[in-house]
N, C-alpha and C positions, 0 to 999 in steps of 0.2 A: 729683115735679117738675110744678110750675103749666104747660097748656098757653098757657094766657092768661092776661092779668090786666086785670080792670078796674077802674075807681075809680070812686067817687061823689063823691069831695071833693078840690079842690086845695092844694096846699102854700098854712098859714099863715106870712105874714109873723111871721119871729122877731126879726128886727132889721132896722130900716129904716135900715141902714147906708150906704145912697146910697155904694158903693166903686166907683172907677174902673173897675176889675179885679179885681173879686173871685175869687178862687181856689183849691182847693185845699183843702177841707175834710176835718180829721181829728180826732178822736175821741181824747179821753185820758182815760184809767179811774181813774186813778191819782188826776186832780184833778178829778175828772167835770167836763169841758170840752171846748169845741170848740176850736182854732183852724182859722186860714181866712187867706190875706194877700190885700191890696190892690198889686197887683202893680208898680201901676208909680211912685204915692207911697212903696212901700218898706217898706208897714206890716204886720207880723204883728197879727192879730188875736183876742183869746181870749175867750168868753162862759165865766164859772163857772156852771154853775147851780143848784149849793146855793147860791150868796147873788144868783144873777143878776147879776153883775157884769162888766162888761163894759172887759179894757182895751186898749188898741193899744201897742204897741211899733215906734220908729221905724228902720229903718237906712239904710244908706250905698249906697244905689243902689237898683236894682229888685229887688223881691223875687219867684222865682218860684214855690218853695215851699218847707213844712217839712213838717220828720216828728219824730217823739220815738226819745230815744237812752234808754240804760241808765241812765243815769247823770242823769237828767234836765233833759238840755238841752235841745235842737230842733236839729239840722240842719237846716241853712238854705241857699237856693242864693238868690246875691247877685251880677247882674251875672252873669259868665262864673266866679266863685267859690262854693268849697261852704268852710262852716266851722262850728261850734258856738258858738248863741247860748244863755246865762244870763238866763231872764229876771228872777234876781233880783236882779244886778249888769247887766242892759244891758250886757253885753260880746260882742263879737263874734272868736273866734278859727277865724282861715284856715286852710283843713285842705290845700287845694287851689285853683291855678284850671288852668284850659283855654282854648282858642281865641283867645289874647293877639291874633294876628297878623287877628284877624275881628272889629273895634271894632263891626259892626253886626247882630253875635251876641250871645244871652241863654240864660240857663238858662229856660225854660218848667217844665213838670212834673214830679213827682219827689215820688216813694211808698219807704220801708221795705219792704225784701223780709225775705222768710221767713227766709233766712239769717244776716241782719244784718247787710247791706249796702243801700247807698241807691241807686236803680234813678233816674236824672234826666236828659233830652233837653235838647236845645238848640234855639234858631230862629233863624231870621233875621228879625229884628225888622219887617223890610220888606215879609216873609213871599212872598218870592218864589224866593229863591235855596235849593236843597236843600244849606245847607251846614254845619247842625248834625247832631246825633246825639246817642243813647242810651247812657251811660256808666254803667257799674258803679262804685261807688264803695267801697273799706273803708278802715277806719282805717288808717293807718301806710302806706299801698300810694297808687301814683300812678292816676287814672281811667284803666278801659281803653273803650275803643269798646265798645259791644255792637253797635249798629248804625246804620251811615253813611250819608249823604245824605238826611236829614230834613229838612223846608222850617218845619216846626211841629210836632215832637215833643211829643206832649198823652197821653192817658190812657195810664194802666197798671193793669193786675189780674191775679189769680190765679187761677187755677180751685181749687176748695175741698181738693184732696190736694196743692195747691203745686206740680203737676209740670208745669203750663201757664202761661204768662204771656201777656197778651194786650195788643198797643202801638198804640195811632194814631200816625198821622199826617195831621194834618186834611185838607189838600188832596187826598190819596188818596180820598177817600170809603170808607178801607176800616179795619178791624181784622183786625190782622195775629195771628197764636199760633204757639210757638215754644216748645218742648220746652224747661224750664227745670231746668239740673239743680245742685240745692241744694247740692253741694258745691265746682264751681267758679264756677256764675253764668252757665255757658256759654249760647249759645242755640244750638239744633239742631231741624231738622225744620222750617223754615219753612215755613207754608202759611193761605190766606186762609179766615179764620174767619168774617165778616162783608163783606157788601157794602154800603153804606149809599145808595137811593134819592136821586135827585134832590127835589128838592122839600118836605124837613124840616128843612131845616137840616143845619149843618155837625157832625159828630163833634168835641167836643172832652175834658172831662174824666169818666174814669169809676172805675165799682166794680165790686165782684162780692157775688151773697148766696149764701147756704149750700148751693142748689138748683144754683148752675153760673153762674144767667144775669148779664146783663152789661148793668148800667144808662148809662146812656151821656146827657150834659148835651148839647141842642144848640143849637148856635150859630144864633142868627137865627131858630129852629123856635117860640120861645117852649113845649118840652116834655124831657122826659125818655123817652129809648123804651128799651124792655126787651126785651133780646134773647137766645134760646138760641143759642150759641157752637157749638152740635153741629151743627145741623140749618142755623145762617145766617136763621134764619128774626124778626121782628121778632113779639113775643109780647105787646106791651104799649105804652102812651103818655101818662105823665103830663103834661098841659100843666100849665106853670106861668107864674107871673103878669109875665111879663118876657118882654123882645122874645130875648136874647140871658141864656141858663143857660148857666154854665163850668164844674160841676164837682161832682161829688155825692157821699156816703158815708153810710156805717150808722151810729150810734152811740146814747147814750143807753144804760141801764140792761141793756137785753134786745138791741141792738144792732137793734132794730126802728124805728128813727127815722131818715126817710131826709133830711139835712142838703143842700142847694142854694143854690151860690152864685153871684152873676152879677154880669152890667156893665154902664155906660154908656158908656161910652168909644165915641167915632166916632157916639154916636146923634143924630141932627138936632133939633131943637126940638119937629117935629110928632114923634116917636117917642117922645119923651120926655116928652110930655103923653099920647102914645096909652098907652106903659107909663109909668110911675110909679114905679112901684115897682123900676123898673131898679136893679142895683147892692144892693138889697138880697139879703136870707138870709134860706133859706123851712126851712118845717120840716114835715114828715108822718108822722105814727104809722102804719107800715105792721104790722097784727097779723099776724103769722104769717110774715114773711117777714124773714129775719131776717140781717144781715150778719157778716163774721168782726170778731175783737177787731182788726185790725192791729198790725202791725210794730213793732217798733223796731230804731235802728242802733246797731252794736255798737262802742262808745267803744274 
């Protein structure tokens, strides 16, 4: 286990994809690709890159994330809706929704867990009111709560034997971990794994690599900080080329490629000349540090 980590090079721009809301980056082996969506025009987004091809998929509301199924579709969370999109028919079929009676509710973030079920929070789009929450999702079964009164339900990860799960909630300044246990999804043992300083920005979307720690995108910090989960302690800080990083993961070949994505949204004119490169998708070859294959959900 790295005590520290430093860098001598910042994340290359991979795609100067100028996305509103970029978010949610995840790694598929199967077609060696990325996808990543643009949250709030509704776009899933996929880079191949045996032939580098790059295409967008449009839907019917806001898109908060996907993840890949068995069967190779994408779970997708659409609006206050989860369902499986086709991306080779463009079809979108409803599996679920939630919080009908909360029109100024969204599904935010949302990862494949180990079990094969979809792990996805909710916010309030206002981002004031704590009135979404963290729902376990399987096929055939209605969402249960896992955990209530969420104001911005944002990252999620594992600890590398699965038996930890670790959740923001951005306004908290904190990461939460909570005994995850693989056969009902339950969460038990709640207790605070991270505290996140004033003055780097906001905790929003994260990962975990094979060592334990826990990369974490932050909002407004313009960096990525690397943290061990055991000790609470902040181990590391990639800045990257944007005022505002949303969301990061492993992938690539040896799972050694660490994938960042980010936004413009809300940045003023002068912010927007200061970063540039806002809204795009960075990419860094981290050797030796290396992330899991991820999930998928079980059709």
């Amino acid at each position: 286990m790295k005590k520290s980590l430093e860098f001598t090079s910042s994340p290359d721009i991979l795609v100067h994809a100028q996305n509103t809301l970029g978010e949610g980056p995840i790694w598929d082996s199967a077609t060696n690709s990325l996808l990543w969506v643009d949250i709030i025009p509704g776009k899933i987004n996929r880079l191949e890159f045996g032939t580098y091809t790059q295409s967008e998929f449009s839907l019917n509301g806001m898109v908060g994330c996907v993840g890949l199924t068995d069967q190779h579709r994408w779970i997708t969370a659409v609006e206050r809706s989860i369902g499986l999109f086709d991306p080779l028919t463009n079809s979108f079929e409803t599996l679920l929704s939630v919080e009908e009676n909360r029109p100024r509710n969204r599904f935010n973030d949302g990862k494949c867990a180990p079990d094969g079920s979809f792990i996805v929070g909710s916010m309030d789009m206002d981002e004031q009111s704590p009135s979404g929450a963290l729902y376990r999702v399987c096929s055939n079964s209605p969402a249960r709560v896992l955990l209530p009164n969420r104001t911005i339900s944002n990252g999620i990860a594992w600890s590398p034997d699965h038996k930890t799960i670790f959740t923001i909630d951005t306004p908290t300044m904190l990461v939460m971990a909570h005994d995850y246990d693989l056969q009902t999804g339950e969460l038990l043992n709640p207790r605070l794994a991270i505290s996140i300083p004033d003055g780097i920005g906001f905790p929003d979307g994260m990962t975990a690599d094979m060592d334990g720690n826990l990369w974490i995108a932050m909002w407004g910090g313009s960096r990525v900080t690397i943290w061990d989960p055991r000790t609470g302690e902040m181990i590391g800080s990639l800045p990257v080329p944007c005022l505002n990083p949303t969301s990061c993961a492993f992938g690539g070949e040896n799972f050694d490629t660490l994938f960042i994505t980010s936004a413009q949204v809300g940045l003023e004119p002068l912010y927007l000349t200061r970063y540039p490169h806002s809204g795009d998708l960075f990419a860094i070859n981290l050797e030796g540090i290396n992330g899991e294959s991820g999930f998928v959900f079980k059709e």
